[in-house]
C-alpha positions, 0 to 999 in steps of 0.5 A: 589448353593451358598445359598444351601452352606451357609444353610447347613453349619453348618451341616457340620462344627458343627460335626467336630468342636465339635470333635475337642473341645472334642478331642483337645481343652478342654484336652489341656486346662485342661492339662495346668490347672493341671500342676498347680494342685496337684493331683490324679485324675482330681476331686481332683485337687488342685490349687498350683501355680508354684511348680509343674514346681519348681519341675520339673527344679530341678529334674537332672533326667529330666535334663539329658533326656533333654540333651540326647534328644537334642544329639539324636534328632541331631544325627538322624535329620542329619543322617536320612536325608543323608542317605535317600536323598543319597538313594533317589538319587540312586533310581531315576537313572535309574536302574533295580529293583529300585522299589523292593529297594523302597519297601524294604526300606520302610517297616521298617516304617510299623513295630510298634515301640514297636515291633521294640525295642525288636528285636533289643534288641535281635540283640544287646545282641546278638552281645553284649554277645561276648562282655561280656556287654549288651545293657542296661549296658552302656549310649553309647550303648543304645543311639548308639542302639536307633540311629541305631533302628530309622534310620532303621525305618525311613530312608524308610519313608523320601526316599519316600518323597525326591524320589518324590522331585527329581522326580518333578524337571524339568529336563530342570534344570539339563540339562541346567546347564550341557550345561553351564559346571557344573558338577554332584557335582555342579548340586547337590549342585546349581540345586538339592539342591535348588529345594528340599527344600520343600521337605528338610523342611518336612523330617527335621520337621519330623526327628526333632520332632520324634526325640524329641517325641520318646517313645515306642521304647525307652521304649523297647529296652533300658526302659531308663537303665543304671539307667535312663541315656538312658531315653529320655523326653517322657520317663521321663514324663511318668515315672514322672505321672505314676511311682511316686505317688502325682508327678502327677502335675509334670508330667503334668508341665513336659509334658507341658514343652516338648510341648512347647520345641517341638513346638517351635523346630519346629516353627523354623526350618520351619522358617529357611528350608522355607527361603531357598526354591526356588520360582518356 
């Protein structure tokens, strides 16, 4: 059996690892070779060192998006994670109905982002017009617009996956501690807590990074008004390569910018969240 493994190997490894170089490895390798270029097309590149990324740390456009996307990726990773943590705990009580309410929750989720912010859009300058103001006349409502918009999407998703954290902890745990006199605050914060970091680490590593990779709803619901100041960074970046021409090598700089911000975000709060976690 081992034998008949080993022969047929390759077979199996070769088709996927040739995707995996077509599809991930050289265009990531290029895409750092031309935040070094200047160009129009990927033919016509020209080696120009470091200005492209000159470039890009003094664009205050790009500055700003950063800062926003910072105050947006925070606001949502705390928010989200409450929220859909309190929601789980209710949805696990026993209650009538509570898988209706799971699924009402999480369709939200199955909603295309761009889809998403137009309705909302409609929805704020509805309820802005009584105001005399609109979505996309001021920086706090459209970053308190995209905040509402991706809660509401999202909040469902990350329920799933605390319902299904909660639901594994034995519940000898729980009932050992309410013998010993402890109780519903300190089980939470002593027995339950503790035994949903995995759990905990998922939602906030996905909270996290979709806060900082939003787009389309972004683009939708406010298209980065009033003059940009609503704009998040893949945002930015897009309207850097597409939007302004011979910025291409910019826009590339950018994007390689925002790849490493994110994935070093991410290094460290799986870092930290994993730290924590109890060893059963």
């Amino acid at each position: 059996m081992e034998k008949a493994i080993k022969r047929y190997l390759p077979v199996f490894i070769l088709p996927t690892m040739a995707a995996f170089l077509i599809g991930f490895v050289i265009p990531f390798v290029m895409g750092i070779y031309l935040s070094f270029c200047e160009f129009t097309t990927v033919n016509d590149a020209r080696f120009v060192g470091i200005t492209n990324y000159i470039k890009a740390f003094s664009d205050p456009l790009f500055g700003h998006s950063f800062l926003f996307t910072v105050a947006f990726a925070v606001v949502t990773l705390v928010l989200i994670n409450v929220l859909a943590f309190a929601v789980a705990l209710v949805l696990t009580r026993e209650i009538r109905g509570t898988n209706i309410f799971r699924t009402v929750f999480f369709m939200p989720n199955l909603i295309g982002g761009i889809v998403l912010g137009y309705v909302w859009q409609l929805i704020f300058n509805g309820i802005f017009e009584k105001f005399d103001t609109a979505l996309k006349l001021s920086e706090k409502l459209g970053f308190a617009g995209l905040v509402i918009l991706v809660c509401w999407q999202q909040i469902g998703y990350m329920m799933i996956i605390y319902i299904a954290g909660l639901q594994s902890i034995p519940p000898s745990l729980n009932e050992a501690a309410e013998i010993d006199g402890a109780d519903a605050w300190q089980r939470l914060i002593h027995v339950t807590i503790p035994n949903m970091m995995p759990s905990i680490t998922i939602c906030t590593f996905l909270t996290i990074t979709n806060g900082f990779k939003l787009f389309d709803q972004n683009l939708s619901l406010t298209a980065g008004e009033p003059s940009r100041m609503s704009e998040l960074m893949a945002l930015n970046i897009y309207r850097t390569f597409y939007g302004r021409v011979g910025f291409e090598g910019v826009g590339q700089a950018k994007a390689v910018l925002f790849f490493i911000l994110v994935v070093g975000i991410g290094l460290l709060q799986l870092r930290f969240t994993r730290s924590k976690e109890v060893q059963q």
